[in-house]
C-alpha positions in Angstrom: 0.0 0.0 0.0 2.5 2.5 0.7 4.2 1.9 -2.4 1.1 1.9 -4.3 0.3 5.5 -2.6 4.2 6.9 -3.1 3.7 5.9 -6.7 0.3 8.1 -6.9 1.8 11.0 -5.5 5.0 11.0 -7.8 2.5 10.7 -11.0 0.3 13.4 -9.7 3.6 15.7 -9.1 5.2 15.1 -12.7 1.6 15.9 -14.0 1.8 19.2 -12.4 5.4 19.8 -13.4 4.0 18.9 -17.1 1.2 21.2 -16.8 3.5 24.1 -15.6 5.5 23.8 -17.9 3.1 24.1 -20.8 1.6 27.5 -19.1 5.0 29.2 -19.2 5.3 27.6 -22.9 5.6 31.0 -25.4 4.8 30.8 -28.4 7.3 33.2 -31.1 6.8 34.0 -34.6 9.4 34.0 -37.4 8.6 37.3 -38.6 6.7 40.6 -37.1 5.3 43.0 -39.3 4.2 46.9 -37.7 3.3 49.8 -40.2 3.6 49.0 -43.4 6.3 46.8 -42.9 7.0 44.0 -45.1 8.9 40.7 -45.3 10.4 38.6 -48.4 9.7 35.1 -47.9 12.2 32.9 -49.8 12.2 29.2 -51.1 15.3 27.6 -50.7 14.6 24.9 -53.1 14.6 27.6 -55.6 18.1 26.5 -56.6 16.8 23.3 -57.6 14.5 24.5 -60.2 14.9 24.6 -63.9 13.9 27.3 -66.5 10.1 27.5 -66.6 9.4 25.8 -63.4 6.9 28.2 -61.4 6.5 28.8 -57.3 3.2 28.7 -56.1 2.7 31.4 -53.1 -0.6 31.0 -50.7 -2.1 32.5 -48.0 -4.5 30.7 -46.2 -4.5 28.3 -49.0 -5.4 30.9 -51.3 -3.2 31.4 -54.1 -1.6 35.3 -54.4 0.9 34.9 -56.5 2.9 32.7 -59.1 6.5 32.8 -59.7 7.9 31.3 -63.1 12.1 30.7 -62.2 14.4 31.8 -65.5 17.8 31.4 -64.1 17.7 34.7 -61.9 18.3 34.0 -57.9 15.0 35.1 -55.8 13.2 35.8 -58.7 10.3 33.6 -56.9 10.2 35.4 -53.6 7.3 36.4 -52.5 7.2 39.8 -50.9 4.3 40.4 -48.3 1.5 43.2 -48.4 2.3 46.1 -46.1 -1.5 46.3 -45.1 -2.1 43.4 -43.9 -5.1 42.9 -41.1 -3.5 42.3 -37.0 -3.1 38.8 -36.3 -1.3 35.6 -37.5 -0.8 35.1 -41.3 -0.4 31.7 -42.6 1.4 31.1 -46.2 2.6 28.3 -48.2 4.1 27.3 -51.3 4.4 24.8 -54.1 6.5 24.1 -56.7 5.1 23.6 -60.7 7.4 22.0 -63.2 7.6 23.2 -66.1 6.2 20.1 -67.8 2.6 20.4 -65.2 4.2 18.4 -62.1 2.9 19.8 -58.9 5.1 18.8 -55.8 3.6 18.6 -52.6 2.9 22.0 -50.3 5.0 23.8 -47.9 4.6 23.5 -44.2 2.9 26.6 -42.9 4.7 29.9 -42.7 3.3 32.6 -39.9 3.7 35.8 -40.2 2.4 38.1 -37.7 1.0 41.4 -38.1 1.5 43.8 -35.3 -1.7 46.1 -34.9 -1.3 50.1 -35.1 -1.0 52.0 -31.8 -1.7 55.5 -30.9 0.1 57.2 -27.3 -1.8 59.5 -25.2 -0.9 61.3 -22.0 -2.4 62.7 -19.2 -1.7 63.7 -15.2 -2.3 63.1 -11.7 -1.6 66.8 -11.0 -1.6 69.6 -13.2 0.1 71.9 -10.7 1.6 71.3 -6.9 3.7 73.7 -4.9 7.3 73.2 -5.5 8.3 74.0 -2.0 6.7 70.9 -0.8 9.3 67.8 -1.7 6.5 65.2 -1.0 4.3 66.6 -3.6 5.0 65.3 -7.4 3.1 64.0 -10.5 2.4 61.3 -12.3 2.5 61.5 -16.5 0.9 58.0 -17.2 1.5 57.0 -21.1 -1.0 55.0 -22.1 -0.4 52.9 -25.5 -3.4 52.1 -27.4 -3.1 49.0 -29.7 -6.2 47.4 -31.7 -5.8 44.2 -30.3 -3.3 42.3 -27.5 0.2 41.7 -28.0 1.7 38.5 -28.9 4.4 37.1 -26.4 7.9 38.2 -27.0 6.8 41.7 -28.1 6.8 44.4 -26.1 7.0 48.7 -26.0 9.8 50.3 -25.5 9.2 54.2 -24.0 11.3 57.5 -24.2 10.5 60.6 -22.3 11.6 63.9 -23.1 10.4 67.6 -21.7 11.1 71.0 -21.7 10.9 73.9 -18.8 9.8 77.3 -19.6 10.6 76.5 -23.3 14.4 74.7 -22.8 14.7 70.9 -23.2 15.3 69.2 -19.8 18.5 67.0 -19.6 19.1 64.7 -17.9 15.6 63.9 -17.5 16.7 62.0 -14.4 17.7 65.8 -12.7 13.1 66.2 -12.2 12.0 62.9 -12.0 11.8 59.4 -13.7 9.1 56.7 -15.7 8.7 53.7 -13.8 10.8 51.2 -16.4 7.3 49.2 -17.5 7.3 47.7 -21.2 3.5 47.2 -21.0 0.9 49.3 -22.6 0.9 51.8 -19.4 4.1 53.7 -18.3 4.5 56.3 -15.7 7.0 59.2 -15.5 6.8 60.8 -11.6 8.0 64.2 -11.8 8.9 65.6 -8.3 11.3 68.4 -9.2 11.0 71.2 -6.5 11.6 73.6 -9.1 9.1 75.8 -10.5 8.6 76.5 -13.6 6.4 74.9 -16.5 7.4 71.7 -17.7 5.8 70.2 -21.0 6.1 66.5 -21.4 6.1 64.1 -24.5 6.9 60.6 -25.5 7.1 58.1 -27.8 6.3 54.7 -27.8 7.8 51.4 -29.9 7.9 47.8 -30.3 10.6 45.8 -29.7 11.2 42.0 -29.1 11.9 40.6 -25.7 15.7 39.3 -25.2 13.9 35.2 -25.9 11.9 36.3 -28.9 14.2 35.1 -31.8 12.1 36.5 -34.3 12.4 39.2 -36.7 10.5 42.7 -36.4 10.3 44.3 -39.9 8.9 48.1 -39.3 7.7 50.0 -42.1 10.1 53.3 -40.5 12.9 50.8 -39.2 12.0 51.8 -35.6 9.9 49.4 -34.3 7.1 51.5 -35.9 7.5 54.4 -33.3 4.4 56.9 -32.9 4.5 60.1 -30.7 2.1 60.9 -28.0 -1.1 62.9 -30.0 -0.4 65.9 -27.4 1.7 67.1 -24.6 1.1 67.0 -21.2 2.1 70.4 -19.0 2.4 70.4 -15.5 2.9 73.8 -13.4 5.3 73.7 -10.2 4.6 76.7 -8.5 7.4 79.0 -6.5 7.1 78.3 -2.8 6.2 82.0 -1.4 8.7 83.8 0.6 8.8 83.4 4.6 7.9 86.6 5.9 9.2 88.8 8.5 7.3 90.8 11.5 7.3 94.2 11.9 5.5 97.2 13.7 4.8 100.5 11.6 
């Protein structure tokens, strides 16, 4: 019996293991696409084909193009459509001889398009009193995609500002954002000096150190987008401490 019941309990506790294991399971596409980016698929069996032989391109099993080989390297690529909807793209191929021989079809090909993303900003405070150094606020950047991110991509955040019309650098020397990669990021500003400051940012795409994907942007910047409008804050002078007198 005992054995029986220490068997159970090691089967149960590999199960678990299994099952935890899938969870944390990611799954990573070959290629990301962001804003009219585009990607060149490419059949390596191309250098096996003979004049007149043609490449058969699919996506979703529905043909878009056909490629006839002449002797020229990568004249059968396929180059992808810079407008294609968010989500997982599946293509294919399949080769033609020239004497009407169809070989048999690719394995699936995923491509994923990354949707488009807008960056707005707004604040906690839009004023606090610069003579108090527990006051501060909070700039959150809010990303706005059309649909969830795929694991392994993530946004990657700058901050910039001016006060009274000069840029601000360091930006570390009136505050700091609060590192996050996700759609909402957080810059605390807690500078005791007055003056106006007018914030901005940008927002990008990038690839998380596991993903070994490729991300093909249509500006070569991970599709980067500004925030739509600046966010001011005021910190106020602390007033003077007065003196008594008798007139």
């Amino acid at each position: 019996m005992k054995t029986t019941f220490i068997k159970t309990i090691l089967a149960a506790f590999i199960i678990i293991l299994g099952m935890n294991a899938t969870s944390k399971a990611q799954t990573y596409y070959p290629v990301y696409l962001c804003d009219g980016g585009t990607a060149t698929l490419h059949s390596p069996e191309e250098s096996t084909l003979t004049n007149g032989d043609k490449v058969h391109w699919y996506l979703e099993g529905v043909e878009v193009a056909s490629k006839t080989y002449t002797g020229t390297a990568n004249e059968t690529n396929y180059v992808t459509p810079n407008n294609l909807s968010a989500g997982v793209h599946n293509y294919t191929s399949r080769i033609e001889s020239a004497a009407g021989c169809w070989g048999d079809l690719s394995d699936p090909f995923q491509v994923y398009q990354l949707p488009s993303k807008t960056l707005a900003l707004a604040a906690n405070n839009a004023s606090y009193c610069g003579g108090d150094a527990s006051l501060s606020s909070i700039i959150t950047a809010t990303a706005t995609p059309a649909q969830t991110l795929p694991a392994g991509i993530e946004y990657a955040y700058v901050w910039s500002a001016t006060k009274n019309g000069a840029a601000v650098t360091p930006l570390s020397g009136i505050g700091s954002d609060d590192g996050s990669k996700t759609d909402v990021n957080k810059f605390t500003l807690n500078t005791t000096g007055a003056g106006t400051y007018v914030f901005s940012a940008t927002v990008k795409y990038v690839k998380t150190a596991a993903n070994t994907g490729v991300l093909k942007s249509g500006d070569n910047n991970g599709c980067e987008v500004t925030a739509t409008a600046t966010q001011t804050v005021t910190v106020t002078p602390k007033p003077v401490k007065p003196t008594i007198i008798v007139q």
